[in-house]
N, CA, C and O atoms as a MOPAC input file, in Angstrom:
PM7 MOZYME 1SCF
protein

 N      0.84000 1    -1.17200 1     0.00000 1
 C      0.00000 1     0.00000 1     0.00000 1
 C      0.87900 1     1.22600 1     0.00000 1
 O      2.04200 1     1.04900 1     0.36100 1
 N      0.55900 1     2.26900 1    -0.29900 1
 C      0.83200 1     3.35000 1    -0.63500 1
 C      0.17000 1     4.34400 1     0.21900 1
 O     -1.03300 1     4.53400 1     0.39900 1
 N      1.53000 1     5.13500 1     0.86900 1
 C      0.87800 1     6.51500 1     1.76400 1
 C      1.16400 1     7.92500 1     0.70900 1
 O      2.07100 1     8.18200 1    -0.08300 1
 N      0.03800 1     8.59700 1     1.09200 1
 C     -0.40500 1     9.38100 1     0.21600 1
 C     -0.16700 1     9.29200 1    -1.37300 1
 O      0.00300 1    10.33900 1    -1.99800 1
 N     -0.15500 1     8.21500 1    -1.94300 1
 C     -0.21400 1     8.01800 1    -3.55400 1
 C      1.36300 1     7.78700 1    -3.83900 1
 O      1.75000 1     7.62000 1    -4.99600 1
 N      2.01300 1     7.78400 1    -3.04800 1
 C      3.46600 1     7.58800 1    -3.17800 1
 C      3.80800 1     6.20800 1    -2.83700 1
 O      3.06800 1     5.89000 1    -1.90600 1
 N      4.60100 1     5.21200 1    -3.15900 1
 C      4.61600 1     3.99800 1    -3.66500 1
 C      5.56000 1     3.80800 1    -2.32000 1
 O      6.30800 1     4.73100 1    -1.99600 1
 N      5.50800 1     2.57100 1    -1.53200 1
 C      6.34400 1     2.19900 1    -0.71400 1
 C      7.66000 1     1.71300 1    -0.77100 1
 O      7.71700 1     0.51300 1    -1.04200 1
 N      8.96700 1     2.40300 1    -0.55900 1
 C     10.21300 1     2.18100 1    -1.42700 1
 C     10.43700 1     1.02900 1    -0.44300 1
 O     10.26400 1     1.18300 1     0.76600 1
 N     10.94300 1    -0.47600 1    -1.15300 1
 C     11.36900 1    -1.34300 1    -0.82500 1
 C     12.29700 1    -2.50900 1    -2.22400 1
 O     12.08500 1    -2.44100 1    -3.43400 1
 N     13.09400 1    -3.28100 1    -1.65700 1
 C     14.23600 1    -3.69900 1    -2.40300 1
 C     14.01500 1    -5.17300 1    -2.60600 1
 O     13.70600 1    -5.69200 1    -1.53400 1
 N     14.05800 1    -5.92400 1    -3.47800 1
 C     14.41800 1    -7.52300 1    -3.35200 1
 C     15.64800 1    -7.84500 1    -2.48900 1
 O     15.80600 1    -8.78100 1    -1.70600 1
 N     16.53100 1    -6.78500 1    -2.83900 1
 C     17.84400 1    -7.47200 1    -2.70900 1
 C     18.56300 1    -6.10700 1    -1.80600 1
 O     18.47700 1    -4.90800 1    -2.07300 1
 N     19.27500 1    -6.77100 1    -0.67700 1
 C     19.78100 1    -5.61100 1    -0.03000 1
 C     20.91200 1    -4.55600 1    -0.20100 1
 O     21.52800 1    -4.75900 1    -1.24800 1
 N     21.32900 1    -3.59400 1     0.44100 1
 C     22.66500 1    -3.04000 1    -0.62000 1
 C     23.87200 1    -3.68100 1    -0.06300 1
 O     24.84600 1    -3.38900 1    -0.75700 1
 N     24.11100 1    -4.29400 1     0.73500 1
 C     25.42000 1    -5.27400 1     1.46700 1
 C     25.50300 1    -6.66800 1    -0.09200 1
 O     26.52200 1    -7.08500 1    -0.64300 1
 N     23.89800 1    -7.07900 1    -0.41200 1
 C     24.42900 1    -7.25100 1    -1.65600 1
 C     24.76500 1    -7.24600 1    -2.76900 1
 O     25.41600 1    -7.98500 1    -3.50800 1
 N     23.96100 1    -5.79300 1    -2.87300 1
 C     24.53000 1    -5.02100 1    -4.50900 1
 C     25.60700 1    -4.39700 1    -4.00500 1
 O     25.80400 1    -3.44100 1    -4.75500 1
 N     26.63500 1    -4.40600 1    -2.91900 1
 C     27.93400 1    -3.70600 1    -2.85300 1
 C     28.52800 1    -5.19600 1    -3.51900 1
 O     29.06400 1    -5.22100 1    -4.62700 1
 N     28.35900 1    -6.33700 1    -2.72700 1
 C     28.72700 1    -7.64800 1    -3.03000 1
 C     28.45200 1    -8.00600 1    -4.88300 1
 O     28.98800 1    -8.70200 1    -5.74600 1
 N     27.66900 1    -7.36000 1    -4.81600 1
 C     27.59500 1    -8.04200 1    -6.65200 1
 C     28.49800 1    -7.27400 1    -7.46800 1
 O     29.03100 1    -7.66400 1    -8.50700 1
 N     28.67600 1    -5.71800 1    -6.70200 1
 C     29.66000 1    -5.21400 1    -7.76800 1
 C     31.14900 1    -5.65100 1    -7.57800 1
 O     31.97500 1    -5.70600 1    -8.48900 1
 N     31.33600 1    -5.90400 1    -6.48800 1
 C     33.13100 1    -6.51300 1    -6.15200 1
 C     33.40300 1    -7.66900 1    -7.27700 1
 O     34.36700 1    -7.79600 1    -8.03300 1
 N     31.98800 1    -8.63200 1    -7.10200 1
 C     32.15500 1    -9.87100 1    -8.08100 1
 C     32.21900 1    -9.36900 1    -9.36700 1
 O     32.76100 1   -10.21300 1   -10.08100 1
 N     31.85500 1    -8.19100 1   -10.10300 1
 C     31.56900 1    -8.26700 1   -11.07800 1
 C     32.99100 1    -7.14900 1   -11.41700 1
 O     33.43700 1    -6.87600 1   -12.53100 1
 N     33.39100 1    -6.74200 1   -10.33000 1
 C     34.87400 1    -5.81400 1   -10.86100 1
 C     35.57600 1    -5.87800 1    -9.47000 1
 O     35.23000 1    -5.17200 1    -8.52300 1
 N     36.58500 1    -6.77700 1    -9.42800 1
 C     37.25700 1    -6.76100 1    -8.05700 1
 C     37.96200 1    -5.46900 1    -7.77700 1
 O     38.18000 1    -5.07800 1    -6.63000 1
 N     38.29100 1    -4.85900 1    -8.79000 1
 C     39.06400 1    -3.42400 1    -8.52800 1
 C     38.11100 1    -2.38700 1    -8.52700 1
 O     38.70700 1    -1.31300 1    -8.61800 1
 N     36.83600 1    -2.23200 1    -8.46000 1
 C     36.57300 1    -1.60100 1    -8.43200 1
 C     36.85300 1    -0.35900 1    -7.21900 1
 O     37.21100 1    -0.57200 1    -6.06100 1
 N     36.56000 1     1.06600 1    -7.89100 1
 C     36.57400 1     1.82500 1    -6.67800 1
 C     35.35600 1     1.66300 1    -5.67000 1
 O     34.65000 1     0.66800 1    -5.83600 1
 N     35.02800 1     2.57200 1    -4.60600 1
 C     34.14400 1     2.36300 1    -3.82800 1
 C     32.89400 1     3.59000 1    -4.46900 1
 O     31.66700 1     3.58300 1    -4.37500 1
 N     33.59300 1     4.31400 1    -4.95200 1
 C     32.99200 1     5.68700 1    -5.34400 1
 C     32.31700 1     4.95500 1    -6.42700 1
 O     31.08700 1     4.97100 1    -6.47600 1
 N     33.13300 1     4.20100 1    -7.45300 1
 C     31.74500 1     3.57100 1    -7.95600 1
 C     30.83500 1     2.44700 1    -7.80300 1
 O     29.86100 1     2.04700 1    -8.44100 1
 N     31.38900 1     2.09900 1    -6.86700 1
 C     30.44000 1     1.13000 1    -6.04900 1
 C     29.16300 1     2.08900 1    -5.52400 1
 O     27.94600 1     1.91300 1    -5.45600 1
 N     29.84300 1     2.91800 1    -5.27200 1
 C     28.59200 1     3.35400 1    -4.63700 1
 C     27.30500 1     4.10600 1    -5.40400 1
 O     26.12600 1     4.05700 1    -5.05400 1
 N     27.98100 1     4.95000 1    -6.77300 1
 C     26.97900 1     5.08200 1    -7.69700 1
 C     26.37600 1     4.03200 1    -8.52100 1
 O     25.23600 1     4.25300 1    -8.93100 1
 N     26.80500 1     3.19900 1    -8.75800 1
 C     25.90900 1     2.00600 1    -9.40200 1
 C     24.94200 1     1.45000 1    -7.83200 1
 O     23.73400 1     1.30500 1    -8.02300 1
 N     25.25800 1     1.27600 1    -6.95300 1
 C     24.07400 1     0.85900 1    -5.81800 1
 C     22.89100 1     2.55100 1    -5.27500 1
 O     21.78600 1     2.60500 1    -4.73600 1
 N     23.61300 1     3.38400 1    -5.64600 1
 C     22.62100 1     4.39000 1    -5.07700 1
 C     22.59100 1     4.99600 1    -3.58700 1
 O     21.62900 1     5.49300 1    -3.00100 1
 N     24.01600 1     4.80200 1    -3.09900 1
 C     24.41500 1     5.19300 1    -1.98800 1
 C     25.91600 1     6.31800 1    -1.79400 1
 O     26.62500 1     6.70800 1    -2.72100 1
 N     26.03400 1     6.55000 1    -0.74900 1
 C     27.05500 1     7.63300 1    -0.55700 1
 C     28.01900 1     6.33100 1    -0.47000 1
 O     27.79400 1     5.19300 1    -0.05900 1
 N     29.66100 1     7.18600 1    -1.24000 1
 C     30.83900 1     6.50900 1    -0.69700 1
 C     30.80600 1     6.04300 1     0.50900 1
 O     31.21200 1     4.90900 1     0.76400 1
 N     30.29500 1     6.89300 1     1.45700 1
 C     30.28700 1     6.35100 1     3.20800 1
 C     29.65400 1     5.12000 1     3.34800 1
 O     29.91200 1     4.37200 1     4.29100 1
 N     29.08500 1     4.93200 1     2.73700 1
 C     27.60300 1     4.13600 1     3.20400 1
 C     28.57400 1     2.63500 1     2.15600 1
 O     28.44500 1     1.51200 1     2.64400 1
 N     29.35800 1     2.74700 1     0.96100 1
 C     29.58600 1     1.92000 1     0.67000 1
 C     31.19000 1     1.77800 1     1.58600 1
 O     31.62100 1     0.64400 1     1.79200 1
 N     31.61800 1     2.43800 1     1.85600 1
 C     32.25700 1     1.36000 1     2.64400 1
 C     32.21000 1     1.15600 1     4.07800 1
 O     33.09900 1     0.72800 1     4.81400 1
 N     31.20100 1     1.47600 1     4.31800 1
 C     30.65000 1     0.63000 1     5.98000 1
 C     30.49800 1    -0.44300 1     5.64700 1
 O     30.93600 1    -1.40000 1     6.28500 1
 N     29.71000 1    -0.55800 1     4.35100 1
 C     29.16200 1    -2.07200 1     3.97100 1
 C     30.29000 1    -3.05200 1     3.52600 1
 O     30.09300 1    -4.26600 1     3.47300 1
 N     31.71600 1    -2.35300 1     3.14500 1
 C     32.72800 1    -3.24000 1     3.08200 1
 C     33.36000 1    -3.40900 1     4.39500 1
 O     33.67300 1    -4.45000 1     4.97300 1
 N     33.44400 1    -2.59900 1     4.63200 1
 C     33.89700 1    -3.20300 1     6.05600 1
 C     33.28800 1    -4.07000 1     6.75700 1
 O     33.87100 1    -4.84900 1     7.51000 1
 N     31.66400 1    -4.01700 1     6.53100 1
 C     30.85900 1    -5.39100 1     7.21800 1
 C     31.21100 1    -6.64700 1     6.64200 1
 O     31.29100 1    -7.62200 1     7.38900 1
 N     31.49100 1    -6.79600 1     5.11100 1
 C     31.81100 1    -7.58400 1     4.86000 1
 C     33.18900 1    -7.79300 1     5.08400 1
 O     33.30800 1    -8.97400 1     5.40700 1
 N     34.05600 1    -7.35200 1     5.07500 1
 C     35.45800 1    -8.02500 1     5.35900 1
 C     35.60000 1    -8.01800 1     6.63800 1
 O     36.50200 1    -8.67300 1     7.16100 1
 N     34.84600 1    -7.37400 1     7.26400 1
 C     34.96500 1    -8.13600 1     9.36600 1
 C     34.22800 1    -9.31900 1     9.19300 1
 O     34.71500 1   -10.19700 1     9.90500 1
 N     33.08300 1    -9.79100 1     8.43200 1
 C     32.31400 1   -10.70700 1     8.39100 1
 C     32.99500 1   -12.40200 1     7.75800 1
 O     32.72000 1   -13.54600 1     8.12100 1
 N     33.98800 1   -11.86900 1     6.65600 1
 C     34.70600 1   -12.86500 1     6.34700 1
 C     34.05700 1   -13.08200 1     4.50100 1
 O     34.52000 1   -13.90300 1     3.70900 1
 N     33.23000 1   -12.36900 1     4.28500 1
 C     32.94900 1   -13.01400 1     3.34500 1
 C     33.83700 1   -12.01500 1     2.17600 1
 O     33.90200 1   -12.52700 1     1.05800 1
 N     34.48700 1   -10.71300 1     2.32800 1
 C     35.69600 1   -10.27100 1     0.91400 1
 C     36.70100 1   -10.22800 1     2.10600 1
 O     36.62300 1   -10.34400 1     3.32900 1
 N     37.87900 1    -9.96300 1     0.99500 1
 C     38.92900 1    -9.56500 1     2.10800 1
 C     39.40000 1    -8.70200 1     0.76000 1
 O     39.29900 1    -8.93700 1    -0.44400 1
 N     40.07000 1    -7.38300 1     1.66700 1
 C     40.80200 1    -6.63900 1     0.83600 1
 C     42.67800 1    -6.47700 1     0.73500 1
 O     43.48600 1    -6.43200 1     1.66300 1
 N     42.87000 1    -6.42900 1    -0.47100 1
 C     44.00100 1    -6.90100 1    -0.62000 1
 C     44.67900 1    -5.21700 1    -1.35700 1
 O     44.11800 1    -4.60900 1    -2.26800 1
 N     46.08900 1    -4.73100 1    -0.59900 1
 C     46.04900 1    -3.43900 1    -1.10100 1
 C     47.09200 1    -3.75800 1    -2.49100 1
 O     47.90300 1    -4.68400 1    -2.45100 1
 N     46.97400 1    -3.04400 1    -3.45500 1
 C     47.59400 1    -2.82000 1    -4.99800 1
 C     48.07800 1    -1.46400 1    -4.85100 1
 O     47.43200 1    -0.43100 1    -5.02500 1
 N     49.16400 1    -1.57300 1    -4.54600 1
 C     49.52300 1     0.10900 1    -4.27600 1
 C     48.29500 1     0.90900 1    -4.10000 1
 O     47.25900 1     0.33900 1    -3.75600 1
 N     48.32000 1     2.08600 1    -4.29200 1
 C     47.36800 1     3.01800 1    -3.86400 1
 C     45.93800 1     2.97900 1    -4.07100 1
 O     45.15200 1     3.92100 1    -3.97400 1
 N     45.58400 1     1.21100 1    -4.50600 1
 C     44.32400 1     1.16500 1    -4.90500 1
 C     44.02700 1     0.11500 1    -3.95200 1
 O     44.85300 1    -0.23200 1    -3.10800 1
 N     42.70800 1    -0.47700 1    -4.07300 1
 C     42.58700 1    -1.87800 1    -3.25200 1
 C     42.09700 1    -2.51000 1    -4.65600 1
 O     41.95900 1    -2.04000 1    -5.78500 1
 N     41.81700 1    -4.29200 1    -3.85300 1
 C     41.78000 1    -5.30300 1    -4.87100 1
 C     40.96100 1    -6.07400 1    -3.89400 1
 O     41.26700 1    -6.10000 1    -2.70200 1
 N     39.90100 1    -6.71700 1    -4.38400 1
 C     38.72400 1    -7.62800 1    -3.40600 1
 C     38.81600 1    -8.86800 1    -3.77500 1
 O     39.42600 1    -9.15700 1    -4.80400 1
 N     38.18000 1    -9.87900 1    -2.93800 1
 C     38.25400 1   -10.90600 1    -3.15900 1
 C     37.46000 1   -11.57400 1    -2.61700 1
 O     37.85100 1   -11.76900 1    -1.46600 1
 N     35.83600 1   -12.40800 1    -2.94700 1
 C     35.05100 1   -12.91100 1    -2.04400 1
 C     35.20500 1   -14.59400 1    -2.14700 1
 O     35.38200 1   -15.44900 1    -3.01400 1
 N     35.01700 1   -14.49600 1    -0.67100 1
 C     34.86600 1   -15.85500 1    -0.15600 1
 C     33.58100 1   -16.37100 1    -0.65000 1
 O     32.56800 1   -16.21500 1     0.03100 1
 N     33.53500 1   -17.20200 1    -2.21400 1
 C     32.70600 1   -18.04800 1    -2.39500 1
 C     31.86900 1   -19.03900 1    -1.55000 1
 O     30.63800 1   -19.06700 1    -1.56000 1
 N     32.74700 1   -19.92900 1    -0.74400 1
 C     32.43800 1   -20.95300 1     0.05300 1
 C     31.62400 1   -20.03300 1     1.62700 1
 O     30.86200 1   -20.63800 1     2.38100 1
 N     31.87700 1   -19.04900 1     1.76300 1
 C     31.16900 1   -18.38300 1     3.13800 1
 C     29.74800 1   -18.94400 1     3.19600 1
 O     29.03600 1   -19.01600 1     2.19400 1
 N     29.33600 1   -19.37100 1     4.51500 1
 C     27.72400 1   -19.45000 1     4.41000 1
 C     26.89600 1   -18.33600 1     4.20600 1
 O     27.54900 1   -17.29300 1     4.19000 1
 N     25.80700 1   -18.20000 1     4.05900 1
 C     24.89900 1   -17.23100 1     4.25600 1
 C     24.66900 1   -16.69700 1     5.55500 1
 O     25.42600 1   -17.04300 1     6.46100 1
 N     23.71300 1   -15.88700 1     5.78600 1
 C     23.77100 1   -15.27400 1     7.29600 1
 C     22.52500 1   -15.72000 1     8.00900 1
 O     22.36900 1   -16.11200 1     9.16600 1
 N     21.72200 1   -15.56600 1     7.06600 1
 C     20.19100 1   -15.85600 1     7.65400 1
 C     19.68200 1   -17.47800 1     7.94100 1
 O     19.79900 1   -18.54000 1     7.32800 1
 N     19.20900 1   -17.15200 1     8.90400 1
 C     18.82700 1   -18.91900 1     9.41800 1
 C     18.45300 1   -19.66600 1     8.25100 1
 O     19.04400 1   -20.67200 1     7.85800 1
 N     17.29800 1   -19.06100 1     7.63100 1
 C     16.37000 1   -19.81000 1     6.23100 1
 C     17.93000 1   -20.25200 1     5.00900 1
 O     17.93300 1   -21.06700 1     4.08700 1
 N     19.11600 1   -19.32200 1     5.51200 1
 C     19.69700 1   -19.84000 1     4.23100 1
 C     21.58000 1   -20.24300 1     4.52800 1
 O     22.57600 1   -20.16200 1     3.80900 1
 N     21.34100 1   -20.67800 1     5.93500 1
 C     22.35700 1   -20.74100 1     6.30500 1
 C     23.39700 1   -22.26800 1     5.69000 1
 O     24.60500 1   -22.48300 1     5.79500 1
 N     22.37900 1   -23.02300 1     5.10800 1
 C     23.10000 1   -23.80400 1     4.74300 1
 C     23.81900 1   -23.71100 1     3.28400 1
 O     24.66700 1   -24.47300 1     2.82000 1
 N     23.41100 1   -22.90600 1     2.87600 1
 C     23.58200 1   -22.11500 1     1.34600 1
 C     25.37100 1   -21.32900 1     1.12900 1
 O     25.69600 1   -20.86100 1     2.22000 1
 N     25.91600 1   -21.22100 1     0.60700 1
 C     27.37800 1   -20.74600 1    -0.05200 1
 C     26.67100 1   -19.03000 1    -0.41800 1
 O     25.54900 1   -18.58600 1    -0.66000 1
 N     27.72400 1   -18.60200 1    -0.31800 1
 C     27.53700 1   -16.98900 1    -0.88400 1
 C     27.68900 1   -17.08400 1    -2.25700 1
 O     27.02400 1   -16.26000 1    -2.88500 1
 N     28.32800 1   -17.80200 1    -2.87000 1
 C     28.78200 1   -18.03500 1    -4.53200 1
 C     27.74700 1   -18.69300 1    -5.34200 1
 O     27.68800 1   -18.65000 1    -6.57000 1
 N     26.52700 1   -19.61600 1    -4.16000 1
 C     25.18400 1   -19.90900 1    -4.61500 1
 C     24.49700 1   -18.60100 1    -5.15000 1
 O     24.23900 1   -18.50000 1    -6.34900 1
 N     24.19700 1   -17.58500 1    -4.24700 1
 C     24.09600 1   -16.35700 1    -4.77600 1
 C     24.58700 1   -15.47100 1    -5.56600 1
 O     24.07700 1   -14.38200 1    -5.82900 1
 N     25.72600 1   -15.96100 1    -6.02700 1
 C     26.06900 1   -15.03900 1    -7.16800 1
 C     25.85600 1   -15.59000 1    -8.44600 1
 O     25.53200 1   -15.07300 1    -9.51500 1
 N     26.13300 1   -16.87000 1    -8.07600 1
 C     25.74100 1   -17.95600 1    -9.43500 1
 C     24.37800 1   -17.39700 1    -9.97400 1
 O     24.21000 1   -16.92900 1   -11.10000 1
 N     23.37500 1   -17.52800 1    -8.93100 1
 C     21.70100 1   -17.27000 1    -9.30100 1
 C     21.85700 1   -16.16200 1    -9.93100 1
 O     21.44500 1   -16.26600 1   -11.08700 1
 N     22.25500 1   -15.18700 1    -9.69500 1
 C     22.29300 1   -14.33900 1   -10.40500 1
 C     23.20000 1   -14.16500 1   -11.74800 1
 O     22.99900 1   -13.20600 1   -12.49400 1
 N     24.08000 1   -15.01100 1   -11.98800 1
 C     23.90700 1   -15.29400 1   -13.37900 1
 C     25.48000 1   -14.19300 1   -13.45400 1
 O     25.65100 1   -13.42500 1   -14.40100 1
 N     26.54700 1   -14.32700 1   -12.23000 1
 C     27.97400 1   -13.23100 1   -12.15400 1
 C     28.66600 1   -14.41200 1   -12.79000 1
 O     29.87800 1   -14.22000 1   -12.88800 1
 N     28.24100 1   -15.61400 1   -13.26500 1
 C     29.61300 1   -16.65100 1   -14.18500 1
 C     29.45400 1   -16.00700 1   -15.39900 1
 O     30.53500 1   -15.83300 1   -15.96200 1
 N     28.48700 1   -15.59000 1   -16.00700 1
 C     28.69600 1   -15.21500 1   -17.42900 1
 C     28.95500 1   -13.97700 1   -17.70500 1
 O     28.81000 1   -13.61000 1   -18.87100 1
 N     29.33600 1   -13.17200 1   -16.84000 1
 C     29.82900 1   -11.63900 1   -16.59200 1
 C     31.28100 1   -11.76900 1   -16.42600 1
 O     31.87100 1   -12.66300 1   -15.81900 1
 N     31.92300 1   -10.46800 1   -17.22600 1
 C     33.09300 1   -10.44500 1   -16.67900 1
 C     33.71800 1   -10.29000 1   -15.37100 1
 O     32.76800 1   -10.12900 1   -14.60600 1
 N     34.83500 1   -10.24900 1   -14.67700 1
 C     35.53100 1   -10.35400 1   -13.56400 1
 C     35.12700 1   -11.12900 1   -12.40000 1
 O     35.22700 1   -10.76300 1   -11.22900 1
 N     34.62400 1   -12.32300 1   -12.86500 1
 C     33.92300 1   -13.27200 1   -12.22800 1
 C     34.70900 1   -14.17600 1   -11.04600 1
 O     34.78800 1   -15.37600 1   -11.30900 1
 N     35.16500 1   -13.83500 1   -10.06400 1
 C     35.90100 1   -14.54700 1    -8.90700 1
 C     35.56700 1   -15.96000 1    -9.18500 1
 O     34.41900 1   -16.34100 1    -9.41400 1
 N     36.82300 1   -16.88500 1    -9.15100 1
 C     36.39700 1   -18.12900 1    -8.62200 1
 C     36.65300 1   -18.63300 1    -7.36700 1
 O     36.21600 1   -19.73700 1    -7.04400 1

């Protein structure tokens, strides 16, 4: 439902994993454009890396003055309903093997 004729903003997919889909899909990426392809402030994208690399599932690797990512395929999921599930299950579904910079 809709308050006052304005549509209720909500997501399929959260931005911890559209930060996560863009690492898979460009490990070098910057954060700055991480963060314009998800629709968030630089800040906001790298809190969300930092959740993930305290979490275990990227780790960042420095390239001289740039960084370089790297996700842990094999990581479980977080949520009870999908804890028995791989993080790389999720990228698969989404179809990051037939995209370039595809982590294995």
């Amino acid at each position: 439902m809709s308050i006052g004729g304005t549509p209720k903003a909500w997501r399929f997919v959260t931005n911890h994993t559209q930060v996560l889909l863009c690492i898979a899909r460009d490990p070098e990426a910057r954060l700055r454009d991480v963060a314009e392809t998800v629709g968030i402030t630089e800040r906001a994208a790298q809190r969300i890396v930092a959740d993930l690399v305290e979490a275990g599932y990227v780790t960042r690797v420095r390239v001289g003055r740039r960084n370089s990512y790297q996700i842990d395929r094999e990581r479980r999921m977080r949520h009870p309903s999908q804890v028995e599930h791989e993080v790389g299950e999720l990228l698969d579904l989404l179809r990051l093997e037939d995209r370039p910079g595809q982590l294995e």
